[in-house]
N, C-alpha and C positions, 0 to 999 in steps of 0.2 A: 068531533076530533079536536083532540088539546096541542095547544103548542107548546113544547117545555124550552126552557131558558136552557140555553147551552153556553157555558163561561167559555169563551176561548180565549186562551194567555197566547199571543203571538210570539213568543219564545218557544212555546212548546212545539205551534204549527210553524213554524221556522225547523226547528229540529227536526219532526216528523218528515219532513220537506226533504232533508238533504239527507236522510237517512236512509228517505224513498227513492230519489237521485242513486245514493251507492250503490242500492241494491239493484239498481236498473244499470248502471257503468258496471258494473263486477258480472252481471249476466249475459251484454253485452260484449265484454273482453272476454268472458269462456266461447261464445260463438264464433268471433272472431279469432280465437286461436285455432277452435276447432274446424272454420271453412280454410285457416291459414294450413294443416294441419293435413286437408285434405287434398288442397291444391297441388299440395308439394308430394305427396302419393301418388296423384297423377301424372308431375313431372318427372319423377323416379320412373313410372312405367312408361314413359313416352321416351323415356331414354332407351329402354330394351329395347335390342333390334334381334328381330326372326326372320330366320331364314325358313323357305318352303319347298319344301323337296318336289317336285315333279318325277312321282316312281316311273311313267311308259321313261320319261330320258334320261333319266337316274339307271332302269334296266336297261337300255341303250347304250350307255356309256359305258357301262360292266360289261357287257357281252363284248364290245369292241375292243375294250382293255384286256380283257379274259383270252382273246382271239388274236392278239396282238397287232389288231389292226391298225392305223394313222388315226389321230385325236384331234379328227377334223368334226368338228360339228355341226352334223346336217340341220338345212333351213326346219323351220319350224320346232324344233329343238331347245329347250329352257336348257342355257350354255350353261348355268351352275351346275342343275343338277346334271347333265351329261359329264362333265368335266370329272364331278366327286364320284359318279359311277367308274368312270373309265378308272381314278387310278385304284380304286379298288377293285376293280379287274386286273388291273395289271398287278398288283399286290397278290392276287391270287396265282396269277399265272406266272411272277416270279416267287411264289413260296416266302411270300417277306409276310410280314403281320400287319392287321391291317381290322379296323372294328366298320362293321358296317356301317352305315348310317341309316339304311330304309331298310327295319328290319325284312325276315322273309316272309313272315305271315302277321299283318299288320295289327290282327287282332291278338296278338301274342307278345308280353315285353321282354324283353332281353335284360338279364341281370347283370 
């Protein structure tokens, strides 16, 4: 095994140096823009707020609005959804217009 002479001008390895540096801070700032990038995606969805239907008290509250019963809702009862059922009961049963919210056959979308 030979050993060969290797010149090194420390100019050059100075240069090679900070050039290896940029390329490592420029690879660095794409990551960092991209976890910034990602973050703020997840802040936008943690912003949206869902509402969740409960159909047995969602059809509860229709049938009693439909019926024109009192918009008292019984214990055990998800009071959202009994509430948006009733007045679209009661929209049916005064003939006013009125879009369902849950559709009638869950497996079917409504246009």
């Amino acid at each position: 095994m030979s050993l060969q002479k290797i010149d090194l001008n420390p100019e050059e390895l100075a240069q090679e140096s900070v050039s290896e540096a940029e390329k490592l801070a420029r690879s660095l700032r794409r990551e960092a823009d991209r976890l910034a990038a990602e973050r703020k995606k997840i802040r936008e969805e943690d912003d949206v707020k869902r509402i969740v239907i409960d159909k047995a008290s969602h059809e509860q509250g229709r049938s009693d609005g439909k019926s024109g019963r009192e918009s008292t809702v019984p214990p055990g009862v998800d009071s959202f959804s009994y509430y948006s059922g009733y007045i679209e009961g009661k929209a049916v049963r005064e003939r006013t217009k009125c879009h369902r919210i849950v559709p009638e056959d869950p497996g079917k979308e409504r246009g």
